[in-house]
VEXDREN-2710 file (C-alpha; in Angstrom, 1 decimal):
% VEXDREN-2710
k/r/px/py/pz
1/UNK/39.7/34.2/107.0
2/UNK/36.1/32.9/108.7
3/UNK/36.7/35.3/111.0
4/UNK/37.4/38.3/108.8
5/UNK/33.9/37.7/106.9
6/UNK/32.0/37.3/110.1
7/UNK/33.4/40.4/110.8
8/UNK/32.6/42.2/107.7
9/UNK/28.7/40.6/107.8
10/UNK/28.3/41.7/111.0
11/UNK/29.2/45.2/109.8
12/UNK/26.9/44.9/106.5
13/UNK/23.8/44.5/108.8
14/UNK/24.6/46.9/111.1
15/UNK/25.3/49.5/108.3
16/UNK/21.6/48.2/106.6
17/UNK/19.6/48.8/110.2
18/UNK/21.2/52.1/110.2
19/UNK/19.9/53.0/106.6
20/UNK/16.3/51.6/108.0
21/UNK/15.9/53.5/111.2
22/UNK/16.6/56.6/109.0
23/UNK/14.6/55.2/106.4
24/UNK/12.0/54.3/109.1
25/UNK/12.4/57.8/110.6
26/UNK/11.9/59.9/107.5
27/UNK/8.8/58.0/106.4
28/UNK/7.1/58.9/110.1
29/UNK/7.9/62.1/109.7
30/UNK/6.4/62.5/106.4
31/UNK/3.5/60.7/107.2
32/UNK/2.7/62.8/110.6
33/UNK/3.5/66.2/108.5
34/UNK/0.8/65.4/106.2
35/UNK/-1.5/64.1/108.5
36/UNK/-1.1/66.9/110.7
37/UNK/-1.1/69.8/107.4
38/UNK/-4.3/67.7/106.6
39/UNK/-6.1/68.4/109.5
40/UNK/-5.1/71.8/109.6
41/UNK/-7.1/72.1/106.7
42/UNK/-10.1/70.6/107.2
43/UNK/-10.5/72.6/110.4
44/UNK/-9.6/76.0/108.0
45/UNK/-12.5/74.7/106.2
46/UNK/-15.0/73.7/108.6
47/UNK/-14.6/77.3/110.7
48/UNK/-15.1/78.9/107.6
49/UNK/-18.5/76.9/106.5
50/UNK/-19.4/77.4/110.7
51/UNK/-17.8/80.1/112.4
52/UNK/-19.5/79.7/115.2
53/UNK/-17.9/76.3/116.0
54/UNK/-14.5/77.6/115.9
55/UNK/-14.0/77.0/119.7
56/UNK/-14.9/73.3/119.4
57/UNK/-13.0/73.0/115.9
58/UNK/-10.1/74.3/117.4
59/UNK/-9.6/72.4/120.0
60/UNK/-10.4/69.1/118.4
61/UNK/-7.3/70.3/116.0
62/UNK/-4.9/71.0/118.6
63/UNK/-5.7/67.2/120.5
64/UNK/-5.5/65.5/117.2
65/UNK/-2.2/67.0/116.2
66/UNK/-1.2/66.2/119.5
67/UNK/-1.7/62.6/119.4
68/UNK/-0.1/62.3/115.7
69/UNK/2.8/64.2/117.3
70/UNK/3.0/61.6/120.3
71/UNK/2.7/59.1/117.9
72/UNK/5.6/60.5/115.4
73/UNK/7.9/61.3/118.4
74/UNK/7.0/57.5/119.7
75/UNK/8.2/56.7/116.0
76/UNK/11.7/58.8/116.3
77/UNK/12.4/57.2/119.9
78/UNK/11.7/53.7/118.4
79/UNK/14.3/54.6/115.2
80/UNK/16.5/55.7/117.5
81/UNK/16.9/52.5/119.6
82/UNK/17.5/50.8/116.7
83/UNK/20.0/52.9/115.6
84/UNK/21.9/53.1/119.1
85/UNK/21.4/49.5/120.1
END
């Protein structure tokens, strides 16, 4: 019978780290969607105030997004581990 509940607690907390590495996974992706939609706008608005700044707007955009990306897909890998291991 001690072995049977070992058994089934071992189970429980592997079925509970499974619900938070998708738990975990879902909130980085939320976060990095809005951070990422957020600086999309910013830079809509900053081109439009100074057109002539685009060039530099732009490609500050693309490297931040990039790093939240890195950062998000860090996230996922980190999740996944947990998950798998």
């Amino acid at each position: 019978m001690i072995e049977l509940t070992v058994i089934l607690e071992a189970a429980w907390d592997l079925t509970v780290s499974k619900i938070g590495a998708a738990f975990a996974a879902s909130i980085c992706l939320l976060g990095a969607s809005f951070s990422i939609s957020k600086i999309g706008v910013t830079a809509l608005e900053a081109i439009a105030r100074q057109p002539e700044a685009a060039g530099d707007v732009r490609s500050n955009l693309i490297v931040a997004a990039a790093l939240i990306e890195g950062v998000a897909f860090f996230a996922i890998v980190v999740c996944l581990l947990v998950l798998f291991m």
